[in-house]
C-alpha positions as CSV (number, residue, x, y, z in Angstrom):
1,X,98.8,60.6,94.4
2,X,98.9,57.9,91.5
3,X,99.1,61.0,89.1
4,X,102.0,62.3,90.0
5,X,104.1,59.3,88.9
6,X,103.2,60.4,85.4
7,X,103.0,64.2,85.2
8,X,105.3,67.0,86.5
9,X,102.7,70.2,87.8
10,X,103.8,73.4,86.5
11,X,103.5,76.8,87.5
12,X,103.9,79.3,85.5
13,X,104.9,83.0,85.7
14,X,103.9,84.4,82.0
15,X,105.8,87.4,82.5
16,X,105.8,90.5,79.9
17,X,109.6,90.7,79.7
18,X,110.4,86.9,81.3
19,X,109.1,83.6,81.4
20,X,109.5,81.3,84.8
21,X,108.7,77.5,85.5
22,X,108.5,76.4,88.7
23,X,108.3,72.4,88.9
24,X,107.1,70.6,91.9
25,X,110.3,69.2,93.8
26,X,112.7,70.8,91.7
27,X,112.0,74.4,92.1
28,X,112.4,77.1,89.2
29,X,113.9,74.9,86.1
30,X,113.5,77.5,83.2
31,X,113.9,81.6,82.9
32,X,114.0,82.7,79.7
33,X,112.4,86.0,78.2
34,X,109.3,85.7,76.4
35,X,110.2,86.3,73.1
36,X,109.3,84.1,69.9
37,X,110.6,84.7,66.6
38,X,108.9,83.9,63.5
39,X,109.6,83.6,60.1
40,X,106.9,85.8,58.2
41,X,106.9,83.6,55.0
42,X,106.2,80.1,56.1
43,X,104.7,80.7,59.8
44,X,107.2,78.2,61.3
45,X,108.5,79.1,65.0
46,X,112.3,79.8,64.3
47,X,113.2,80.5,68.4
48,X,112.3,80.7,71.2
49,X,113.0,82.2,74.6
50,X,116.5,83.5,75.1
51,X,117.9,82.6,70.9
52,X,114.9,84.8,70.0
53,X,115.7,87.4,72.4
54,X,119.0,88.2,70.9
55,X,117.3,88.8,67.2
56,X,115.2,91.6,69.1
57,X,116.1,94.5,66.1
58,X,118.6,92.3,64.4
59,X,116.7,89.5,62.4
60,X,116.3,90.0,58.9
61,X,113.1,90.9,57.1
62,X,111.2,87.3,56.8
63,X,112.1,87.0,60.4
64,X,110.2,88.6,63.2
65,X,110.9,88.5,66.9
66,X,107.7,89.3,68.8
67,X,107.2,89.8,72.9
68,X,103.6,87.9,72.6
69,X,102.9,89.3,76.4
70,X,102.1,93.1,76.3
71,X,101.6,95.2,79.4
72,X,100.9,91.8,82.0
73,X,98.6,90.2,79.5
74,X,98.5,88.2,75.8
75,X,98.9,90.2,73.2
76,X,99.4,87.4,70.0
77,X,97.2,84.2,71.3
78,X,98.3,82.3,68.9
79,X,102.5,82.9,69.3
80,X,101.5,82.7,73.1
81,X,100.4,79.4,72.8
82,X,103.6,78.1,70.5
83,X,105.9,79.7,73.3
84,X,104.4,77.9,76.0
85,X,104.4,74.6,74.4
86,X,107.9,74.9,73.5
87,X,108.6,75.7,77.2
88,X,105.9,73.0,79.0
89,X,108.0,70.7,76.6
90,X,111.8,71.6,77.4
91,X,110.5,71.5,81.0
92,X,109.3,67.7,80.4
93,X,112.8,67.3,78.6
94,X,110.7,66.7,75.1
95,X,109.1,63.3,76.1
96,X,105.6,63.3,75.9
97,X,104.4,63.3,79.3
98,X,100.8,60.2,80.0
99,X,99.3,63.0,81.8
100,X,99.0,66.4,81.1
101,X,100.1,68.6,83.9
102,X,98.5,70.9,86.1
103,X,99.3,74.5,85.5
104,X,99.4,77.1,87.9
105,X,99.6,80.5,86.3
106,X,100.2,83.6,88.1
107,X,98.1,86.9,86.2
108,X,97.8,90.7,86.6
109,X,95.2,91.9,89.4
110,X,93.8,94.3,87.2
111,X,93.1,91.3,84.3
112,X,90.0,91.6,82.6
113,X,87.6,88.0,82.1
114,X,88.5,88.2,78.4
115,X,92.3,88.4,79.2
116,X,92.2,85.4,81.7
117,X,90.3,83.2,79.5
118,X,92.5,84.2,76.9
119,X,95.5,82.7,79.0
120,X,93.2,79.6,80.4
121,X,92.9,78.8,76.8
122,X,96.2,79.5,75.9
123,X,97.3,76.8,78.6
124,X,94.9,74.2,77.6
125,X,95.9,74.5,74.3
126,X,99.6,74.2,74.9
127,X,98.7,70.9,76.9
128,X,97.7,71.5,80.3
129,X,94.9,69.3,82.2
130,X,93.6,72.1,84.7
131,X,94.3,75.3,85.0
132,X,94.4,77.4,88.0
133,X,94.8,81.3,87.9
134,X,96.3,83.6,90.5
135,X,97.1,86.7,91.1
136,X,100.3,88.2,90.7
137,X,100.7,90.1,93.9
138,X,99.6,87.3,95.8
139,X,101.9,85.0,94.0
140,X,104.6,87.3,95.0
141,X,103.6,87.8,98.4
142,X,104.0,84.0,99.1
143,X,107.0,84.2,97.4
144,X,108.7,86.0,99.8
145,X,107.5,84.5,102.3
146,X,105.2,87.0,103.9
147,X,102.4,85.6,105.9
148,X,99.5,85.9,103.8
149,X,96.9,83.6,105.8
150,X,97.1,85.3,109.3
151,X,94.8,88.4,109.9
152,X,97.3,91.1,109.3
153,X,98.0,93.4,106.5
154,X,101.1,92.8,104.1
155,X,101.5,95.5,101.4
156,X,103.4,93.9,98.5
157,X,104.7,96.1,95.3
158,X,105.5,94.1,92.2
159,X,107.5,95.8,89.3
160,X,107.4,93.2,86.5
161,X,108.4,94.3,82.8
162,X,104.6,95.1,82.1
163,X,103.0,95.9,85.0
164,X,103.0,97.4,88.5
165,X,101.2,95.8,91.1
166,X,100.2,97.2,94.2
167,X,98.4,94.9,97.0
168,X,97.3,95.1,100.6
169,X,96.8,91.2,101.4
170,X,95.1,89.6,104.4
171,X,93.6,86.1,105.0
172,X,94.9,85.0,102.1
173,X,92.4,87.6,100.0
174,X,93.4,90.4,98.8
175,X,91.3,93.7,100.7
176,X,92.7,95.9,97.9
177,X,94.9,95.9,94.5
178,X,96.2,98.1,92.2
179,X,97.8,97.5,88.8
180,X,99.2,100.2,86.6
181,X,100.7,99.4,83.0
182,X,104.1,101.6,83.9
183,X,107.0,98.6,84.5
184,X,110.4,97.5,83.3
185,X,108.7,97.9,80.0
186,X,108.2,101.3,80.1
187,X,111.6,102.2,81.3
188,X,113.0,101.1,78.8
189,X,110.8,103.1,76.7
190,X,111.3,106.2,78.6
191,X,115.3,106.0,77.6
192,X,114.7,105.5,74.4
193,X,112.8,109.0,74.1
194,X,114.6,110.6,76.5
195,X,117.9,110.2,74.5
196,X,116.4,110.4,70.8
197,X,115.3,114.1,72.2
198,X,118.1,115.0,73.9
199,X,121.3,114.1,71.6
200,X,119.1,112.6,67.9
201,X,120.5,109.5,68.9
202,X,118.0,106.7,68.0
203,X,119.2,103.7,70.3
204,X,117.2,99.7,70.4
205,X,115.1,98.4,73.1
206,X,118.1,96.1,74.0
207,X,120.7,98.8,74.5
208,X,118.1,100.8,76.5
209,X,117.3,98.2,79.0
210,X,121.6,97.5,79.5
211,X,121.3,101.0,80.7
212,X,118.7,100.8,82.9
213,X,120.1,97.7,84.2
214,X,123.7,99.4,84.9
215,X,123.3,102.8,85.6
216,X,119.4,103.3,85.9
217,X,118.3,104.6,89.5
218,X,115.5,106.3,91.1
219,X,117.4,108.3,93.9
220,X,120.4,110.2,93.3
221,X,123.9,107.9,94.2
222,X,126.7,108.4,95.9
223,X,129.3,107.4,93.6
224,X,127.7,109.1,89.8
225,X,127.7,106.5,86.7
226,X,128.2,106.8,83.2
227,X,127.9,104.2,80.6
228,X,128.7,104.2,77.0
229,X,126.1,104.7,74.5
230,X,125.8,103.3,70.3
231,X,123.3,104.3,68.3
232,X,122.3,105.8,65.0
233,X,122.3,110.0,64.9
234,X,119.6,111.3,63.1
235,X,120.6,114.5,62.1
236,X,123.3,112.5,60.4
237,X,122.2,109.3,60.0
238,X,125.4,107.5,60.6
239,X,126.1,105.7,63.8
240,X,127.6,107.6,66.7
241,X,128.3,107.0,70.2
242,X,128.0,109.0,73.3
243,X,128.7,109.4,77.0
244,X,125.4,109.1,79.2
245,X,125.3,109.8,83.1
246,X,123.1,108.0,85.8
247,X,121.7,112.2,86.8
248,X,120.0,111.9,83.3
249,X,118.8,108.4,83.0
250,X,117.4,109.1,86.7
251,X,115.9,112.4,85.2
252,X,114.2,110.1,82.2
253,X,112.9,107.8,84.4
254,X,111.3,110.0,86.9
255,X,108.2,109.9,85.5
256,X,107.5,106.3,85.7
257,X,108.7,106.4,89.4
258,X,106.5,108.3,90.2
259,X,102.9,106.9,89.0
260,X,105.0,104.1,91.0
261,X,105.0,106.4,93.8
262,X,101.5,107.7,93.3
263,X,100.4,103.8,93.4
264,X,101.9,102.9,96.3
265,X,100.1,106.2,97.9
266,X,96.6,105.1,96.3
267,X,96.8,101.6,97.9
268,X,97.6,103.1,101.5
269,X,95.1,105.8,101.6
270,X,92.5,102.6,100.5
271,X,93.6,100.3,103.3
272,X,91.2,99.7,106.4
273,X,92.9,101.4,110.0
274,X,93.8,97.9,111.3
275,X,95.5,96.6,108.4
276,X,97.1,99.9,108.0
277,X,98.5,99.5,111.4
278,X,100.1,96.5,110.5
279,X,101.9,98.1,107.5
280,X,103.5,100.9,109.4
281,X,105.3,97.9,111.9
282,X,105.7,95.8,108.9
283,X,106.6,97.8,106.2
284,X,106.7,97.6,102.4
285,X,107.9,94.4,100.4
286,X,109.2,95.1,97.3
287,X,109.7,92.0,94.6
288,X,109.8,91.9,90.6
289,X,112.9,92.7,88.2
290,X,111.7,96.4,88.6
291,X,112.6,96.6,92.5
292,X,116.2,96.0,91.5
293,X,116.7,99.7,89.6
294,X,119.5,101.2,92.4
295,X,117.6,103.3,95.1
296,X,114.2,102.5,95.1
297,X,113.7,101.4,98.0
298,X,114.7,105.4,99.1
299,X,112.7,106.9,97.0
300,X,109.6,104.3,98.4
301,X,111.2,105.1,102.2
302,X,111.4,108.9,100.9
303,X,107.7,109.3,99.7
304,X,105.8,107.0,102.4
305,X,107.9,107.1,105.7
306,X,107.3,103.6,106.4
307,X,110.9,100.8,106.2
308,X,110.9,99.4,102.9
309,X,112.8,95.7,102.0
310,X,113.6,94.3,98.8
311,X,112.3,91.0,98.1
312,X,115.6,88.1,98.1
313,X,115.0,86.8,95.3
314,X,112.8,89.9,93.3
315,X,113.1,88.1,89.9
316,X,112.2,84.5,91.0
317,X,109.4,86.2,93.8
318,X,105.9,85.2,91.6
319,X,107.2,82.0,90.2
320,X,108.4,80.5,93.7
321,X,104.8,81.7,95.0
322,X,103.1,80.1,92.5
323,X,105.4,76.9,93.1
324,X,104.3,76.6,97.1
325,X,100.3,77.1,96.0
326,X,101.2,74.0,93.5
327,X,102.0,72.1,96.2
328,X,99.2,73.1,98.9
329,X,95.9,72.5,97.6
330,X,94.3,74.3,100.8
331,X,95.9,77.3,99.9
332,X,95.5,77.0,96.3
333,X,91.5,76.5,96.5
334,X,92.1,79.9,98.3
335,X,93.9,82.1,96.1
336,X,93.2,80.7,92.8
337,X,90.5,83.2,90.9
C-alpha cells in the first residue's frame, strides 16, 4: 500500500492502430494512435501519437512517420520503446515519478515468446518496475463486463487495427483462441486496392480508413451511402476525385469479413458441448474498433444463428479490462501469461 503514494500503475493497450492508458482511479487518461515520426537525419523523435498521425504520407523526406506496432505485435523495438516513454511520461504529467509503475499490458493470443519478450523489454526499458502480460481477448472480455471467472463459456471477438481475436473463455482461462492477422489494418488496405483497380485512383492510408469509417459495412444497408473520394489518377497522373458507394466498399471488404467469419466458425466447431451450450443462450460479444464497421453484427447473426451484441464501449473494451486486472491482484495472478 505504501507504493502507491509514489507511482500511478499503468495498463496498457499497445494497440496496432491506437494506443490506450488506463490509470488506477482515473480510468482511461490517454488514446492516441501509435504513430511516431522521426526525422531520418538526426534520429531525434519529432511526434508522437496523434501530431505524428496527421504527417502519415505528408511529412517531408527527412521525416518519417512510422506505425512501430504491425499486425498485434512490435515491429521497430527501438521507436516502440521511444513511443511508450513519451506516453508513461504524459500520463505522469512529465514529473519523474520515485517509483516506477507497474504495467499491465494487454498482447495478441497468438504472440509468439520472442514477440512478448520483445514488449516485456520494451516496457522495462521505457521505465516500468514489473511487467505483467495478458491476453487481448481476455482483456476485452473483462472489459465488457462478461463473467469470465464462473464456469460458463463466453465467446469474445476482438477486431483491433492488427488483429482478430477469437476466444471461448471460462474460469478465467482461456479453453481456446484464435488470432488471425486480418483487422482494421487490413481494411484499409483492401480499399486501397480495391479502388487503385477499379478507377487508377491511387488514394492514402488516411483517406482509406475515413471511408471505412463512414460508409464501410459488412451487410448491405437500408439507406445506400456514397462518400467523396481525392486521389491521384494514374493513367493521368494528376489528381482527380470520384464518387464511391457503400455496395462497393462492402464488395472490397468482403474478403476480410469473411476469414472474420470463418474465425468465428473455427472457434465454435473447437469449443467443448457444455461451454458451447452456454454460447448459444449467451451469444457472441463483439468489442474492438473493427466491431463498429455498420452491420456486422448481421453478417455474425447471419453466418452463426446465435444473438450477437456489440461491446459499449468497443474501442476502450481491452484497455478498461486491463484497468480492473490492475486493480485485482487475484485475478491478475490468473490471467497474466
Amino acid at each position: 500500500m505504501f507504493w502507491k503514494f509514489f507511482s500511478n500503475d499503468l495498463a496498457v493497450d499497445l494497440g496496432t492502430a491506437n494506443t490506450l492508458i488506463f490509470v488506477e482511479d482515473k480510468g482511461i487518461v490517454l488514446r492516441e494512435p501509435s504513430v511516431v515520426a522521426i526525422n531520418t537525419q538526426t534520429n531525434e523523435v519529432q511526434a508522437v501519437g496523434t501530431d505524428a498521425k496527421e504527417m502519415l504520407g505528408r511529412a517531408p523526406g527527412n521525416i518519417e512517420a512510422i506505425r512501430p506496432m504491425k499486425d498485434g505485435v512490435i515491429a521497430h523495438f527501438e521507436v516502440t520503446e521511444k513511443m511508450l516513454r513519451h506516453f508513461i511520461k504524459k500520463v505522469h504529467n512529465n514529473r519523474t515519478t520515485l517509483v516506477r509503475p507497474r504495467v499491465v499490458i494487454a498482447v495478441p493470443s497468438g504472440i509468439t515468446q520472442v514477440e512478448s519478450r520483445a514488449v516485456r523489454d520494451s516496457a522495462l526499458s521505457a521505465g516500468a518496475r514489473e511487467v505483467f502480460l495478458i491476453e487481448e481477448p481476455m482483456a476485452a472480455a473483462i472489459g465488457v463486463g462478461l463473467p469470465v471467472e464462473e464456469p460458463s463459456g463466453n465467446l469474445i471477438v476482438d477486431i483491433g487495427g492488427g488483429t482478430t481475436e477469437v476466444a471461448v473463455i471460462s474460469m478465467s482461462g482461456v479453453v481456446f483462441s484464435k488470432s488471425v492477422r486480418v483487422a482494421g489494418d487490413e481494411m484499409n488496405d483492401a480499399i486501397i486496392n480495391y479502388i487503385k483497380k477499379k478507377y487508377n485512383l491511387l488514394i492514402g492510408e488516411r483517406t482509406s480508413e475515413q471511408i471505412k469509417i463512414e460508409i464501410g459495412s459488412a451487410y448491405p444497408l437500408e439507406n445506400p451511402l456514397t462518400i467523396e473520394v481525392k486521389g491521384r489518377d494514374l493513367v493521368a497522373g494528376i489528381p482527380k476525385t470520384l464518387i464511391v458507394s457503400d455496395e462497393e466498399i462492402r464488395e472490397a471488404l468482403a474478403e476480410t469479413f469473411s476469414t472474420i467469419v470463418e474465425a468465428v466458425k473455427i472457434a465454435l466447431e473447437r469449443t467443448p458441448p457444455e461451454l458451447a451450450a452456454d454460447i448459444v443462450d449467451k451469444g457472441i460479444v463483439v468489442a474492438g474498433g473493427g466491431s463498429l464497421v455498420k452491420g456486422l453484427d448481421l453478417l455474425l447473426r447471419e453466418a452463426t444463428g446465435l444473438p450477437i451484441s456489440l461491446a459499449e464501449d468497443a474501442l476502450s473494451a481491452v484497455a478498461l479490462g486491463s484497468g480492473k486486472v490492475l486493480s485485482d491482484p487475484k485475478l491478475l495472478k490468473k490471467v497474466s501469461i
